[in-house]
N, C-alpha and C positions, 0 to 999 in steps of 0.2 A: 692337805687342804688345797695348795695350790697347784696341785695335780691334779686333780679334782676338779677345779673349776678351767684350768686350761684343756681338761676333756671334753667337759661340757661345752667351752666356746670351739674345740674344735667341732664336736660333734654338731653343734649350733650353724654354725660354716659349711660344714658336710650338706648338711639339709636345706639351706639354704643356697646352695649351690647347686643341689639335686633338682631344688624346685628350678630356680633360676633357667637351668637349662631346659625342664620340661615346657615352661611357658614359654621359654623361646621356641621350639619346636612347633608346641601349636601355633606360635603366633605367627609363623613361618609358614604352616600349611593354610592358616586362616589366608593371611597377604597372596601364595597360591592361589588361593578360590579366587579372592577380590579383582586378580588382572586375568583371571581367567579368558584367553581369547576367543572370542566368539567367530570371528571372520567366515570359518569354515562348516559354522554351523548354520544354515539355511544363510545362506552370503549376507548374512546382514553385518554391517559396520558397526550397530551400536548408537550409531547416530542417524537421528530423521533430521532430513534435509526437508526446506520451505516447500520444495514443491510436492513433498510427498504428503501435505497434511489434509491436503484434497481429497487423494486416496484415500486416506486411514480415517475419512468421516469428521476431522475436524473443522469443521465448516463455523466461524463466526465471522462477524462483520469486521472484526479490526483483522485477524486471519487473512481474510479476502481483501484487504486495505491493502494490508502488508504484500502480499502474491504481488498483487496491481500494479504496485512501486517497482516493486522488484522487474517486474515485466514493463513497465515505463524505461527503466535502466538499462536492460537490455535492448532497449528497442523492437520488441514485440507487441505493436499498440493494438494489434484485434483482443490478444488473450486480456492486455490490462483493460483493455473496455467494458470485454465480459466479464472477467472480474469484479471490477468498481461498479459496475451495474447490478450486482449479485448486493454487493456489500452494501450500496446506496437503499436496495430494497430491503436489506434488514434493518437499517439505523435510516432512514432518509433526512436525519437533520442533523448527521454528521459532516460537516463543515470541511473539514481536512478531506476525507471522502470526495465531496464534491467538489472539490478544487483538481483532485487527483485526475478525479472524472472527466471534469473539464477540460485538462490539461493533455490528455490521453486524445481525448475526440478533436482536440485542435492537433496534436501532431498529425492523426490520423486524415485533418481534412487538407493541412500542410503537405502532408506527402502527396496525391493527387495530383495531375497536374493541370497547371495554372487552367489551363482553356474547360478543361472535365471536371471541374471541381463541381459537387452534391452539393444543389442549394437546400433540399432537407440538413444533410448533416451540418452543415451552415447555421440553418437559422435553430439547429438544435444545440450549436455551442452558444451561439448569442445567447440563448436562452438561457442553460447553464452558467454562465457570466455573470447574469441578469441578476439571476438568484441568488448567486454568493454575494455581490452587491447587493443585496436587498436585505438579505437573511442573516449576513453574518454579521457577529458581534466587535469584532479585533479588527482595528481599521490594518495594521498588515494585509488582513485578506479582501477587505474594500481595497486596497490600494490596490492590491494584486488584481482584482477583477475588472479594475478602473483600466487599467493598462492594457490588459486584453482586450476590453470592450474597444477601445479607441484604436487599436492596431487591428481589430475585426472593421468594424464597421464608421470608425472617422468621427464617432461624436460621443457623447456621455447625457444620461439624461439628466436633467433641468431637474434643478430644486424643486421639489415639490411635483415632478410630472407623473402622472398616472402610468404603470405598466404598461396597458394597453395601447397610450397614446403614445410611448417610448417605442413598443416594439413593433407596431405598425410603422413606425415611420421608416425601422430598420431593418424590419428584417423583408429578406424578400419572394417573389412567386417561389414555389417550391415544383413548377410546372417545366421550367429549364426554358423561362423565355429570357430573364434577366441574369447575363454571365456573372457570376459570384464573383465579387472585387473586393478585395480586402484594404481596407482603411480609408475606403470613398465611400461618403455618403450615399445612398440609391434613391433616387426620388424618380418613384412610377410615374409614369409620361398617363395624362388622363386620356380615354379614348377619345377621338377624333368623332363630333358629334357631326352630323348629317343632315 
């Protein structure tokens, strides 16, 4: 009898050892497949890199947010402009966005120099300024737009002042008669009446 049952557990141990090893084998060619390397197969890495999701059709508004920053960080302000301008025209009341925007087109008008500075691209960042001031909800980003407005153009509009009475007063000819000056007030000389 206890020959018997000592057969049985060995034979028990047999088979269970038998399996043991066959599931490690496949679990060894499955782990194989799993790190299978690709590299050499159409060179691809395995990994999509941020600037290839333009390529491969991926196109949304935080995507293109994302690109824009990335390209602000580098110091590439034409491509984050066209970027954040893509993405501002899918989402236009994304806040983050047009701060990025913002920020993008003032380095852009920052690089220029001092005497050649675009009074268009001027009075298009004021603009932009204007608007996150106006439109956004998180005083962080009033504070932020507050700051730039004053480092642009020297003043902050007045409680209660109408947009269009703000940015007449600031922004200036787009003609290239008034040199672009940043954080001086501009007050147009009236014509000389006759």
């Amino acid at each position: 009898m206890k020959a018997i049952t000592r057969i049985n557990k060995l034979a028990s141990l047999v088979v269970l050892m038998t399996a043991l090893s066959c599931t490690a084998g496949q679990a060894k060619e499955k782990d194989n497949d799993f790190i299978f390397e690709t590299n050499n197969i159409g060179r691809a890495s395995g990994v999509i890199r941020s600037d290839q999701l333009l390529e491969l059709g991926m196109v949304n508004s935080n995507g293109l947010r994302l690109e824009g920053e990335q390209a602000i960080r580098l110091g590439n302000t034409d491509r984050a402009c066209q970027l954040l301008q893509r993405s501002l025209e899918m989402q236009p009341g994304d806040m983050d966005g047009r701060i990025l925007y913002a920020s993008a087109l003032e380095k852009k008008l920052m690089k220029q120099p001092s005497r050649k500075r675009d009074p268009k691209l001027f009075n298009f960042v004021v603009k932009q300024w204007y608007y996150v001031l106006a439109k956004s909800e998180f005083h962080d980003q009033k504070a932020q737009a507050k700051n730039h407005l004053e480092k642009l153009v020297g003043t902050l509009p007045k409680w209660r002042e109408k947009p269009e009475k703000y940015l007449a007063k600031v922004l200036i000819p787009e003609d290239g008669s008034v040199k672009v000056e940043l954080g001086t007030k501009v007050v147009a000389k009236p014509a000389a009446t006759q």
